[in-house]
C-alpha positions as protocol buffer text, in pm:
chain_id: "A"
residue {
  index: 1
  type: UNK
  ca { x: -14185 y: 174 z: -2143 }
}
residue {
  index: 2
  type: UNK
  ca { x: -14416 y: -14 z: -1927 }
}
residue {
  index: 3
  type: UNK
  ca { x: -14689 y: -87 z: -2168 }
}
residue {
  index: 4
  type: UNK
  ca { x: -14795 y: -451 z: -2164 }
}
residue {
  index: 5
  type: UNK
  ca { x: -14860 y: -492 z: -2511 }
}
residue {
  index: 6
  type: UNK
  ca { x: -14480 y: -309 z: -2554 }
}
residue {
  index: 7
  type: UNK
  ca { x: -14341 y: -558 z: -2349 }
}
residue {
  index: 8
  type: UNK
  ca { x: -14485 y: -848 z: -2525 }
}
residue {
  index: 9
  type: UNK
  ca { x: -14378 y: -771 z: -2797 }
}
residue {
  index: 10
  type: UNK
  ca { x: -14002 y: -679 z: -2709 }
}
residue {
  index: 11
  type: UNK
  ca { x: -14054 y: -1054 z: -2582 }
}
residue {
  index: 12
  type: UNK
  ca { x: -14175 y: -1230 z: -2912 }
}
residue {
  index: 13
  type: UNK
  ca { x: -13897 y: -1066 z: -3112 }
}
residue {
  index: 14
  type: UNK
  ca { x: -13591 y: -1297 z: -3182 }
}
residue {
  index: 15
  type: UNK
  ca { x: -13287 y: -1264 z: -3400 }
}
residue {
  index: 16
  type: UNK
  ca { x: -13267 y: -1405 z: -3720 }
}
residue {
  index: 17
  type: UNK
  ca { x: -12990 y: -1546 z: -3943 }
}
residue {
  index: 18
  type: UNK
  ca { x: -12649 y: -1400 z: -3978 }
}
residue {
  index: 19
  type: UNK
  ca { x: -12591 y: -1232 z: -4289 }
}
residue {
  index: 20
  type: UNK
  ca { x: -12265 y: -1132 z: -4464 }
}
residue {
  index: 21
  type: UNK
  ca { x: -12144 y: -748 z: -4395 }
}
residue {
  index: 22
  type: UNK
  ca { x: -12030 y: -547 z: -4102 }
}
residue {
  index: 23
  type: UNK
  ca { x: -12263 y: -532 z: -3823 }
}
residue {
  index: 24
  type: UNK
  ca { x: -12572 y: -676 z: -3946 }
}
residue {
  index: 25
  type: UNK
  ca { x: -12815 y: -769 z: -3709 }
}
residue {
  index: 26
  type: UNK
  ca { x: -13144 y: -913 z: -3868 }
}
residue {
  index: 27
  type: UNK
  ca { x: -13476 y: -906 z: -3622 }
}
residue {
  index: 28
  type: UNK
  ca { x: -13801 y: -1072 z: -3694 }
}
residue {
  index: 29
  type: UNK
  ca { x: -14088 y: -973 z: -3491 }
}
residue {
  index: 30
  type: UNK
  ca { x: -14423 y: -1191 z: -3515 }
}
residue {
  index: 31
  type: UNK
  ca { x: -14732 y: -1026 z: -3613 }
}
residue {
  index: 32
  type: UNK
  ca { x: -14952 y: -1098 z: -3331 }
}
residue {
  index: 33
  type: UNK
  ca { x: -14879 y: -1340 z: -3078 }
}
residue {
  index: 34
  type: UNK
  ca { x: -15050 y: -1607 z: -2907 }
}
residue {
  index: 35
  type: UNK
  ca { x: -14889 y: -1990 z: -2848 }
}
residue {
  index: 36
  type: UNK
  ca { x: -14662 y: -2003 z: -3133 }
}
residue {
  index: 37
  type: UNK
  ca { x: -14865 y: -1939 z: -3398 }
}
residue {
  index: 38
  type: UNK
  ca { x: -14990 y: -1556 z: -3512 }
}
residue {
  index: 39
  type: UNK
  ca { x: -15353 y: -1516 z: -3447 }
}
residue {
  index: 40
  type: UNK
  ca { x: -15625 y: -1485 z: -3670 }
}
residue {
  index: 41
  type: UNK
  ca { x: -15800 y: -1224 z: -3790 }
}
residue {
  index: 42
  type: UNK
  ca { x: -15515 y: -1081 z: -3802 }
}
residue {
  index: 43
  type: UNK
  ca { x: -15733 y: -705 z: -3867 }
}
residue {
  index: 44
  type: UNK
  ca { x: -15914 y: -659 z: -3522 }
}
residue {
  index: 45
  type: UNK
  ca { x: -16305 y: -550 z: -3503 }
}
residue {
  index: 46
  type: UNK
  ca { x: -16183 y: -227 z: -3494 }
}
residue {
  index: 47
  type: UNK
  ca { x: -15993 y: -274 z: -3811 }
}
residue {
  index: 48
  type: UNK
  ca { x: -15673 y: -206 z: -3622 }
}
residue {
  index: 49
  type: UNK
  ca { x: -15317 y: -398 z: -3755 }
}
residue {
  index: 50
  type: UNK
  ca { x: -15085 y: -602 z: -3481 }
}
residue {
  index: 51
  type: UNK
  ca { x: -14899 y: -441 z: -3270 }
}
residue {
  index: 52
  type: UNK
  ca { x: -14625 y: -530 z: -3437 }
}
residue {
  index: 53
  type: UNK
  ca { x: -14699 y: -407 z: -3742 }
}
residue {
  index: 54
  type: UNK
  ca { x: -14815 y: -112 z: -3577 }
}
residue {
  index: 55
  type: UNK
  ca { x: -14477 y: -72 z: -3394 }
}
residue {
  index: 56
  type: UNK
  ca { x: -14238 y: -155 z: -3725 }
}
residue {
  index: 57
  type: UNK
  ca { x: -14412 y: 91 z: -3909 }
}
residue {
  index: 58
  type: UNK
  ca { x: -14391 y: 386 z: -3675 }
}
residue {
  index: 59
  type: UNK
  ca { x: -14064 y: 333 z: -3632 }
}
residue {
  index: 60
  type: UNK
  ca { x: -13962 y: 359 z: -3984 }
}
residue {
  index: 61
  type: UNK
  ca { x: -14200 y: 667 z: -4020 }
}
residue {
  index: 62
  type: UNK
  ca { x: -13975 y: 779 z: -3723 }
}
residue {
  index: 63
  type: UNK
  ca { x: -13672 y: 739 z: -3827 }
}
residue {
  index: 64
  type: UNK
  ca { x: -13749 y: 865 z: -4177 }
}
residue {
  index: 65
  type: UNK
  ca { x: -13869 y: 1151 z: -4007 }
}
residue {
  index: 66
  type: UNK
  ca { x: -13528 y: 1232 z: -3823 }
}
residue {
  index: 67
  type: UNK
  ca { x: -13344 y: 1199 z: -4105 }
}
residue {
  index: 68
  type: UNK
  ca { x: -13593 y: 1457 z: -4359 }
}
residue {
  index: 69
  type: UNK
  ca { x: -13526 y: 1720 z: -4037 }
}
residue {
  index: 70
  type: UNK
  ca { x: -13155 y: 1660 z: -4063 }
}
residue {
  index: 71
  type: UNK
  ca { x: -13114 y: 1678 z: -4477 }
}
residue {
  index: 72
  type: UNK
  ca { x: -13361 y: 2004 z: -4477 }
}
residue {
  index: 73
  type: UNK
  ca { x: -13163 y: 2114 z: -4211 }
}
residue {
  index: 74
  type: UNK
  ca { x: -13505 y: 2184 z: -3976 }
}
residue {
  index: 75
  type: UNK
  ca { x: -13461 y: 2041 z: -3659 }
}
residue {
  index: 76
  type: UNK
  ca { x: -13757 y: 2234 z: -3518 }
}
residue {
  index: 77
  type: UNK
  ca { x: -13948 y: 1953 z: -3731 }
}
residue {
  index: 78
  type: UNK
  ca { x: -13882 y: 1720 z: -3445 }
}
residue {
  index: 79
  type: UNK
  ca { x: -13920 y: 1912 z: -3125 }
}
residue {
  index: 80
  type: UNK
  ca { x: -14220 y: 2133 z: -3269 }
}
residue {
  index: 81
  type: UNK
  ca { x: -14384 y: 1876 z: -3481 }
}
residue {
  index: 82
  type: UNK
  ca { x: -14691 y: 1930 z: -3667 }
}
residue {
  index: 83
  type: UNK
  ca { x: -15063 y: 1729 z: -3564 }
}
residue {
  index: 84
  type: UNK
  ca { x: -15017 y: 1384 z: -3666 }
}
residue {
  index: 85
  type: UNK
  ca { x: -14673 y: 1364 z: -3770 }
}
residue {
  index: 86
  type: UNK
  ca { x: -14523 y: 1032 z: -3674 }
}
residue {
  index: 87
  type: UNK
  ca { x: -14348 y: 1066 z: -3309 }
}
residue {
  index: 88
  type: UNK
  ca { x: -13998 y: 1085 z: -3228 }
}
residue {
  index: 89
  type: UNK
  ca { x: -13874 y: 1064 z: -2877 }
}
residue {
  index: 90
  type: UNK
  ca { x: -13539 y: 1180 z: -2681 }
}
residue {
  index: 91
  type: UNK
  ca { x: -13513 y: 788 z: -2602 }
}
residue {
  index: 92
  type: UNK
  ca { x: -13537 y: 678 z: -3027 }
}
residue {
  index: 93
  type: UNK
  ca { x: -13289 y: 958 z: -3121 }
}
residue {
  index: 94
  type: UNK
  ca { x: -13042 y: 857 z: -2864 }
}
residue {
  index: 95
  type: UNK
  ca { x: -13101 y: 475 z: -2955 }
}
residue {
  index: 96
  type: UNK
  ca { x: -13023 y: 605 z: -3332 }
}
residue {
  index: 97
  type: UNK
  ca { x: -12670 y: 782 z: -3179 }
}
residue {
  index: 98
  type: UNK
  ca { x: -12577 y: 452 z: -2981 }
}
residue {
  index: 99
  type: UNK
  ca { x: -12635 y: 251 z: -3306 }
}
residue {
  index: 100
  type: UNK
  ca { x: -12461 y: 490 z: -3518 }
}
residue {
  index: 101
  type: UNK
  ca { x: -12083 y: 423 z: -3649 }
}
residue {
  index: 102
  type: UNK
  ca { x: -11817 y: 685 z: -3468 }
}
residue {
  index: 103
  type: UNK
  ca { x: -11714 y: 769 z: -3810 }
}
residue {
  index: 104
  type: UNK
  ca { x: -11814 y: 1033 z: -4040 }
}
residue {
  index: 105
  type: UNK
  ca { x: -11817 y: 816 z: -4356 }
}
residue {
  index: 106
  type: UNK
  ca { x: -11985 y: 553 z: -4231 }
}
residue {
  index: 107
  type: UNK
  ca { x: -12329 y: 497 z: -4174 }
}
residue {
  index: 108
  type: UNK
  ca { x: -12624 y: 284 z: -3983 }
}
residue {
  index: 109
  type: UNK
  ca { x: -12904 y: 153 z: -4243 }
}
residue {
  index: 110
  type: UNK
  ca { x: -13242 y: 27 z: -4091 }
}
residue {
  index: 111
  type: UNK
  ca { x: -13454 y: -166 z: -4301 }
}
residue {
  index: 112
  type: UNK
  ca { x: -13789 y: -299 z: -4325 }
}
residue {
  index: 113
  type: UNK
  ca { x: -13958 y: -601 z: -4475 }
}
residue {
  index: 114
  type: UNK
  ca { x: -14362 y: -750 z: -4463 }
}
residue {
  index: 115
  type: UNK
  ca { x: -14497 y: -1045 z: -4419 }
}
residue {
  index: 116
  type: UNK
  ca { x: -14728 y: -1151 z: -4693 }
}
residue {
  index: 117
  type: UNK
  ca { x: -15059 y: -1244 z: -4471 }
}
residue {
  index: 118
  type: UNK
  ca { x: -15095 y: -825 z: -4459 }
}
residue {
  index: 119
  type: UNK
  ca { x: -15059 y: -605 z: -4710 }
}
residue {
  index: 120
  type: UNK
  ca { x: -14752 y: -371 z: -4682 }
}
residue {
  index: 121
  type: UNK
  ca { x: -14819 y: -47 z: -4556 }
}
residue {
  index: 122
  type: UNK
  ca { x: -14835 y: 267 z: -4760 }
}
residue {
  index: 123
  type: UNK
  ca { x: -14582 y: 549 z: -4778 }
}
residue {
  index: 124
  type: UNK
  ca { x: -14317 y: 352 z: -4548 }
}
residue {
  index: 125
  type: UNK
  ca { x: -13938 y: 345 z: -4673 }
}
residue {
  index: 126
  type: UNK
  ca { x: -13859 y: 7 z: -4728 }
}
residue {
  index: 127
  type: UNK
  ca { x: -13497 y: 119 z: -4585 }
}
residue {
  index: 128
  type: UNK
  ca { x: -13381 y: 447 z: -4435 }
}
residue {
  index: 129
  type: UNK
  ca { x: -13012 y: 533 z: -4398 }
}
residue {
  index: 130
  type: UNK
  ca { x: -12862 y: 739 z: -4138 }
}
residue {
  index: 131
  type: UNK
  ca { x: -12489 y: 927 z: -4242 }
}
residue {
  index: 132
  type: UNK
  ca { x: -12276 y: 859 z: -3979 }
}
residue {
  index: 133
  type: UNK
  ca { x: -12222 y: 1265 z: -4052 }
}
residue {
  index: 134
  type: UNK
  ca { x: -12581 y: 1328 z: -3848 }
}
residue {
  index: 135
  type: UNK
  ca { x: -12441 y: 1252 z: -3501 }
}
residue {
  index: 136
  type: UNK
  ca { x: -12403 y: 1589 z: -3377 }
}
residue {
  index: 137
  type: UNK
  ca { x: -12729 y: 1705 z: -3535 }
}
residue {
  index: 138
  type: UNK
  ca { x: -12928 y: 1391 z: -3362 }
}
residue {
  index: 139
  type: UNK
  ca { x: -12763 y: 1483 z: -3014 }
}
residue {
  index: 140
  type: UNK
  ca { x: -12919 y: 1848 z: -3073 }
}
residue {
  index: 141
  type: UNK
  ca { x: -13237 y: 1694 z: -3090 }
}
residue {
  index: 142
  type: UNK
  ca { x: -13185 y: 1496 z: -2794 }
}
residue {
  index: 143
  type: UNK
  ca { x: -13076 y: 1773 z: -2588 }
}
residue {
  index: 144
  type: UNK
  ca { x: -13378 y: 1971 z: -2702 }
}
residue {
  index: 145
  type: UNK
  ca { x: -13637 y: 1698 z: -2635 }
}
residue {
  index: 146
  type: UNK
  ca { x: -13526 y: 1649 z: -2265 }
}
residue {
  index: 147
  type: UNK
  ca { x: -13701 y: 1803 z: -2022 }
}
residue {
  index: 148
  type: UNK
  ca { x: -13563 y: 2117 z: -1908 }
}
residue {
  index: 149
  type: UNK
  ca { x: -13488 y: 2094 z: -1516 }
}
residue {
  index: 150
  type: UNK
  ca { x: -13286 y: 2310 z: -1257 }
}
residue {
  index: 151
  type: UNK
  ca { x: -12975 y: 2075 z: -1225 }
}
residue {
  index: 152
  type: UNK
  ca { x: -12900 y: 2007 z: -891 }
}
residue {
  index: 153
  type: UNK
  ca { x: -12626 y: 1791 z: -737 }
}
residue {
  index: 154
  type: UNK
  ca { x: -12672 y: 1415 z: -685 }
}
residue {
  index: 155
  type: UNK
  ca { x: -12496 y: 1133 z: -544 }
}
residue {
  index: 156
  type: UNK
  ca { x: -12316 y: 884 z: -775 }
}
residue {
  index: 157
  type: UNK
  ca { x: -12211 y: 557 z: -686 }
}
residue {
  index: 158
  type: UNK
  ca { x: -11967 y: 357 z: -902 }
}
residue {
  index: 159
  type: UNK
  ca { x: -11671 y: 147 z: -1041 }
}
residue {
  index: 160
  type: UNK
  ca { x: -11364 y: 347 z: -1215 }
}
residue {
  index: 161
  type: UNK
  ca { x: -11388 y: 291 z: -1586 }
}
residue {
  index: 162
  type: UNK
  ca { x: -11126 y: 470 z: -1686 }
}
residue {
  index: 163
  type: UNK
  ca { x: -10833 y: 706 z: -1615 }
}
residue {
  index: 164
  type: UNK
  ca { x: -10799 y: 961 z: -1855 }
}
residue {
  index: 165
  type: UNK
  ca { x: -10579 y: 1249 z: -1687 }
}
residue {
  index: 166
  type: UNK
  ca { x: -10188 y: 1315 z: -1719 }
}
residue {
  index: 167
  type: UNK
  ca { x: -9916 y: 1505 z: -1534 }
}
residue {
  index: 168
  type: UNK
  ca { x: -10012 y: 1862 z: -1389 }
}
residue {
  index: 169
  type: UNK
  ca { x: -9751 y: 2132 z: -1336 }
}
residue {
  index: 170
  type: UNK
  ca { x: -9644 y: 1981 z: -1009 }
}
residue {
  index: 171
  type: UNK
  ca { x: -9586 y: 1692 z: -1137 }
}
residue {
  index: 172
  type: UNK
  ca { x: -9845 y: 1469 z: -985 }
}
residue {
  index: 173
  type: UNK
  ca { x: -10106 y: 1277 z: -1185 }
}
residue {
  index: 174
  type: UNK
  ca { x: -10459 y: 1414 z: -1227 }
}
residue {
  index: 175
  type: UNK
  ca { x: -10714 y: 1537 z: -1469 }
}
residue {
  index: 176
  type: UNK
  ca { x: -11017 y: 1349 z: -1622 }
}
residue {
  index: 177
  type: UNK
  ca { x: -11210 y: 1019 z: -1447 }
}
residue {
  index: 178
  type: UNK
  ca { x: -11462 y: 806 z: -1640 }
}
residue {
  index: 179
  type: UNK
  ca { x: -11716 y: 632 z: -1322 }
}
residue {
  index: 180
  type: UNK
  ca { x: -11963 y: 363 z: -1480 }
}
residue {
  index: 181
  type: UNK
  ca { x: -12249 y: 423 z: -1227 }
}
residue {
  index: 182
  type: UNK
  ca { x: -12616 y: 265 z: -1174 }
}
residue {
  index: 183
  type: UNK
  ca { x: -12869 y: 561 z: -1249 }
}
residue {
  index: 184
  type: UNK
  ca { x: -13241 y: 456 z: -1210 }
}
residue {
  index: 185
  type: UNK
  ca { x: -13212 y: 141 z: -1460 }
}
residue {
  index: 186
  type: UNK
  ca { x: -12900 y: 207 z: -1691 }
}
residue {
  index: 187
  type: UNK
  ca { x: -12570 y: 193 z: -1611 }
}
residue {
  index: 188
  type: UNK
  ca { x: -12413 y: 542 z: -1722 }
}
residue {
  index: 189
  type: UNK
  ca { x: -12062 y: 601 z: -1768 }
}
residue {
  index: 190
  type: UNK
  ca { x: -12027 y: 950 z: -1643 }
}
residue {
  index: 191
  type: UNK
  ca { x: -11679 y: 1220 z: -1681 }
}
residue {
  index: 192
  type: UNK
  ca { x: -11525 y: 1469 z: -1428 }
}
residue {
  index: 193
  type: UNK
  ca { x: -11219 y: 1623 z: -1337 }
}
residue {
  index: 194
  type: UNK
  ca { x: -11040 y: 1529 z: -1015 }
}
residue {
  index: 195
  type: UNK
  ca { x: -10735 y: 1711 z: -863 }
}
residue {
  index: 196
  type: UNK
  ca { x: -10377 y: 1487 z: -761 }
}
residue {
  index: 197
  type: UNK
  ca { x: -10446 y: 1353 z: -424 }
}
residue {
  index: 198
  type: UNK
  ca { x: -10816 y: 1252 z: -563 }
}
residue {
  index: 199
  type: UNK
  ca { x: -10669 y: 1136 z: -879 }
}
residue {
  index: 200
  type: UNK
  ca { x: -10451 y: 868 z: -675 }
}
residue {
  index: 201
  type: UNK
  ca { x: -10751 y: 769 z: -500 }
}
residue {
  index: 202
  type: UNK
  ca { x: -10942 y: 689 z: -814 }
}
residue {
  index: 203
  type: UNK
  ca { x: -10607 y: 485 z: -939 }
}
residue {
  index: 204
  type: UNK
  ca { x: -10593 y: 306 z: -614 }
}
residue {
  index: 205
  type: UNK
  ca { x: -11005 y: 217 z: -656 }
}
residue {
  index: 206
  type: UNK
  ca { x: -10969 y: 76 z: -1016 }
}
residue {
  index: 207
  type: UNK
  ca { x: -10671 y: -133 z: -960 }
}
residue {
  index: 208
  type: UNK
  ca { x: -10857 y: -285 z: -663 }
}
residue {
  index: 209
  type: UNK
  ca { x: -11227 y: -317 z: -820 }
}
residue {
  index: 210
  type: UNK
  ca { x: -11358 y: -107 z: -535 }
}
residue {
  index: 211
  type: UNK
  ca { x: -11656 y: 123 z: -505 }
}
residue {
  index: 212
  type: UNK
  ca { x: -11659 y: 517 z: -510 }
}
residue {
  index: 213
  type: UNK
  ca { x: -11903 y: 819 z: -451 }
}
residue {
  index: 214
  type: UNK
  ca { x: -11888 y: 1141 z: -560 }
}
residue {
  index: 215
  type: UNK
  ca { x: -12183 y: 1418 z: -572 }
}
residue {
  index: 216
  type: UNK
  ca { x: -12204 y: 1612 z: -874 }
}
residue {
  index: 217
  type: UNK
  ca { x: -12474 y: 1744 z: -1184 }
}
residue {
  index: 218
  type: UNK
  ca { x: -12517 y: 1485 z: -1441 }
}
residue {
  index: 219
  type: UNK
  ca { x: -12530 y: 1628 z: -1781 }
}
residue {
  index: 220
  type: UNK
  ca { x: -12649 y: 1356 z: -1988 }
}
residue {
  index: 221
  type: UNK
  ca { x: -12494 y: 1277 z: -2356 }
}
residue {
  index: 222
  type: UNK
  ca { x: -12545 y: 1041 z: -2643 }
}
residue {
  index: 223
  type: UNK
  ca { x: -12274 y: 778 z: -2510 }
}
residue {
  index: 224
  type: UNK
  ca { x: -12072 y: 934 z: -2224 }
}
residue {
  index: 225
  type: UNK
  ca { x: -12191 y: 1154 z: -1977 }
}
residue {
  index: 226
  type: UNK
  ca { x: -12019 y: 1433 z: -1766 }
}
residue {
  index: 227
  type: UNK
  ca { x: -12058 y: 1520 z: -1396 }
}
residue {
  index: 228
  type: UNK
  ca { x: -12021 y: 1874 z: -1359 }
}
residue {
  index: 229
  type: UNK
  ca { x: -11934 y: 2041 z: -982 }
}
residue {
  index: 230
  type: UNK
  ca { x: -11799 y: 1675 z: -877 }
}
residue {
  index: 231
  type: UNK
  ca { x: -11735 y: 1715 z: -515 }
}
residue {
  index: 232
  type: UNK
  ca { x: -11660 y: 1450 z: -244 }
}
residue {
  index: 233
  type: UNK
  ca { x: -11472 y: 1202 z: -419 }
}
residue {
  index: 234
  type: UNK
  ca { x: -11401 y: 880 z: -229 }
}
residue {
  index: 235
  type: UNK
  ca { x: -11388 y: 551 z: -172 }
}
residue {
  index: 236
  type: UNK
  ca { x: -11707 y: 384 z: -55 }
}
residue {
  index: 237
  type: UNK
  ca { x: -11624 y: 214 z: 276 }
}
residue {
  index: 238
  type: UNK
  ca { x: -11326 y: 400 z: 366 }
}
């Protein structure tokens, strides 16, 4: 993610015109880039494509690749793949999840299309569609491509997002907490369980837009996260 020629090309990207449908974004990425026009030869000495053809392309081989695992029902496709197969990352199938609809019957549809100064590549879907029924089988994946650590408990710092809890049996609020908290360079909305007098602490702290910490094992998802062990709950500041 800190590849120059990644970044430069993240850059050059732009979005195009709207179309007509529910959630269509179009993005058109330049073939090569230098000024504002694409460079020529476009084919390097080495008889290498753009990056940005390069980069379209795998990720269409990608994707088609998640979703062949999924349909054959052989996730061990994608975190045992054979030489050469077309990679697919923790970070793409969790991009997939976030892009995905929440419901079963619907579906997220990436498509592809060429410019005419190269010839199209071979054996690339021109579209690949991902049933919104996949989810839990792409968050499998992701789970299994993550590295496998000893969890150990970290410090969170954070707004309340949301309060999720309800009465207890003494008849006091408590239950689940949703903390949006900065973690390396995402913001991660993160769940855990806090008892009554905690609970009104996390009330008072969203009402007022203040600042919490609480120590805990992040358990990554696809969307929302969960802080297992939370411990020292409190307002940051006093």
């Amino acid at each position: 993610m800190t590849l120059r020629d990644a970044e430069t090309f993240v850059r050059s990207c732009r979005l195009g015109q709207t179309e007509h449908g529910s959630f269509v974004a179009t993005v058109e990425c330049e073939l090569d880039v230098e000024g504002d026009m694409p460079r020529l030869p476009l084919i390097d000495e080495e008889g290498l494509e753009p990056f940005g053809r390069q980069a379209t392309t795998l990720l269409m081989q990608s994707v088609a690749r998640v979703v062949n695992a999924i349909r054959a029902d052989d996730a061990r496709a994608l975190t045992d793949p054979p030489p050469g197969a077309p990679v697919v990352s923790a970070n793409l199938c969790e991009a997939l999840v976030e892009m995905m609809p929440t419901q079963d019957d619907g579906a997220l549809r990436i498509g592809s299309s060429w410019s005419p100064l190269i010839a199209a590549p071979r054996d690339v879907a021109a579209a690949v569609r991902i049933e919104g029924s996949y989810r839990s089988a792409i968050e499998g994946v992701v789970r299994a491509l993550r590295p496998r650590t000893s969890p150990t408990p970290d410090l969170y710092v954070g707004k309340v997002d949301a309060l999720q809890g309800g009465m207890g049996p003494d008849g006091r609020m408590q239950g689940e907490v949703v903390l949006a908290a900065q973690v390396e360079d995402a913001v991660l909305k993160m769940r855990f369980e806090l008892g009554a007098e905690d609970y009104v602490v996390a009330g008072t702290a969203h009402l007022e837009g203040r600042y919490v910490s609480v120590r805990g094992v992040l358990k990554r998802g696809a969307r929302v996260h969960r802080l297992d062990e939370a411990s020292g709950f409190a307002l940051v500041g006093g």
